[in-house]
C-alpha positions in Angstrom: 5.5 -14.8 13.1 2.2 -15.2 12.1 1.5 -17.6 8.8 -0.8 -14.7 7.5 1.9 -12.0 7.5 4.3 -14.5 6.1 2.5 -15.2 3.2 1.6 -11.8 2.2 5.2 -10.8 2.9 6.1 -13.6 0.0 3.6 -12.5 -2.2 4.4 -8.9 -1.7 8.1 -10.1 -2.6 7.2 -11.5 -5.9 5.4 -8.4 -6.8 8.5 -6.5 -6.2 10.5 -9.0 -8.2 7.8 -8.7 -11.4 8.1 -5.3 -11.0 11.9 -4.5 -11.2 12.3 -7.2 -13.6 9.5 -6.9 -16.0 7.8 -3.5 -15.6 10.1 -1.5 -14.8 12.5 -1.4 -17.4 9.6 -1.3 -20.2 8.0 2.6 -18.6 9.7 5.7 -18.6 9.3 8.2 -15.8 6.5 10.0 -17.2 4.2 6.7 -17.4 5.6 5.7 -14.4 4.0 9.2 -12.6 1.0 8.6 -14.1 0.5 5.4 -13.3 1.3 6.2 -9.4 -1.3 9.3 -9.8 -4.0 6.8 -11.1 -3.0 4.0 -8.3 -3.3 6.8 -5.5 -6.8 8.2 -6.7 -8.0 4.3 -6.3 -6.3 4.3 -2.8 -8.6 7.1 -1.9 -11.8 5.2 -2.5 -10.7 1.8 -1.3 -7.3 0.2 0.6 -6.0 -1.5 -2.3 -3.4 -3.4 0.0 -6.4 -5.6 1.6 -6.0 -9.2 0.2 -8.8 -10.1 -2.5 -8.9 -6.5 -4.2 -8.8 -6.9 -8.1 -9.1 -4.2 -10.4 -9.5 -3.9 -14.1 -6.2 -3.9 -16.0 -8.4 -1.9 -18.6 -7.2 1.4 -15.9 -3.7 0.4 -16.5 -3.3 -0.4 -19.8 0.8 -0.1 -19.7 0.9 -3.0 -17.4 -1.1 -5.6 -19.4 1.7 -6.5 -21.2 3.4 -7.8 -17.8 0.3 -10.0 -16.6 -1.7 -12.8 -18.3 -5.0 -11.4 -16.9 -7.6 -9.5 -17.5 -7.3 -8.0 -13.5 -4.6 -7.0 -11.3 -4.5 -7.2 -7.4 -4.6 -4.3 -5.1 -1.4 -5.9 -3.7 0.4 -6.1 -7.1 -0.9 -2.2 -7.5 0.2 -1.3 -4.0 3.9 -2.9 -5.1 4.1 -0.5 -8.4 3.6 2.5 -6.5 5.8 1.8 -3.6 8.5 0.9 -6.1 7.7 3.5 -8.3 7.9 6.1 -5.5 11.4 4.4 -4.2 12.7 4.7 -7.9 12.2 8.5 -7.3 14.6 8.4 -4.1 11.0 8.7 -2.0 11.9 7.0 1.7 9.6 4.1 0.9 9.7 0.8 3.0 9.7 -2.2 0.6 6.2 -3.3 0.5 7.6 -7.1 1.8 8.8 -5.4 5.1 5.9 -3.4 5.7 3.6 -6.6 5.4 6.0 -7.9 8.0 4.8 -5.3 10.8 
């Protein structure tokens, strides 16, 4: 497997933890849509799952409480949604396994 893949798979993996642990619990289902609207609209203008893509926390205010920065990562972004959307009963692929491929 190739070291690249492996990594982002482990990273991706720890986003998924932060999020079911931390995040998660703290939304309810409205925010959570919302949040999921705004992530997708930034999907549109740029592939947010690319390594290196930060983003302002100040367009996702309900997260700052679950980070200790003033940006969040595409990745991390690209984590919420999918586990958002899998929350919903949406067929979503864990975003670890999908870095795998």
């Amino acid at each position: 497997m190739n070291d690249n893949k492996m990594l982002k798979s482990m990273a991706l993996g720890f986003y998924e933890e932060w999020y079911q642990k931390d995040v998660s619990p703290n939304l309810d289902e409205e925010t959570k849509l919302d949040i999921v609207g705004r992530i997708s609209r930034i999907s549109l203008r740029r592939p947010i799952y690319l390594p290196n893509v930060e983003i302002s926390l100040d367009d996702f205010p309900e997260l700052k409480p679950f980070t200790h920065t003033v940006t969040i990562s595409g990745m991390q972004l690209y984590v919420v949604m999918t586990e958002i959307m899998k929350g919903m009963g949406a067929p979503v692929a864990p975003a670890s396994e999908v870095a795998l491929r």
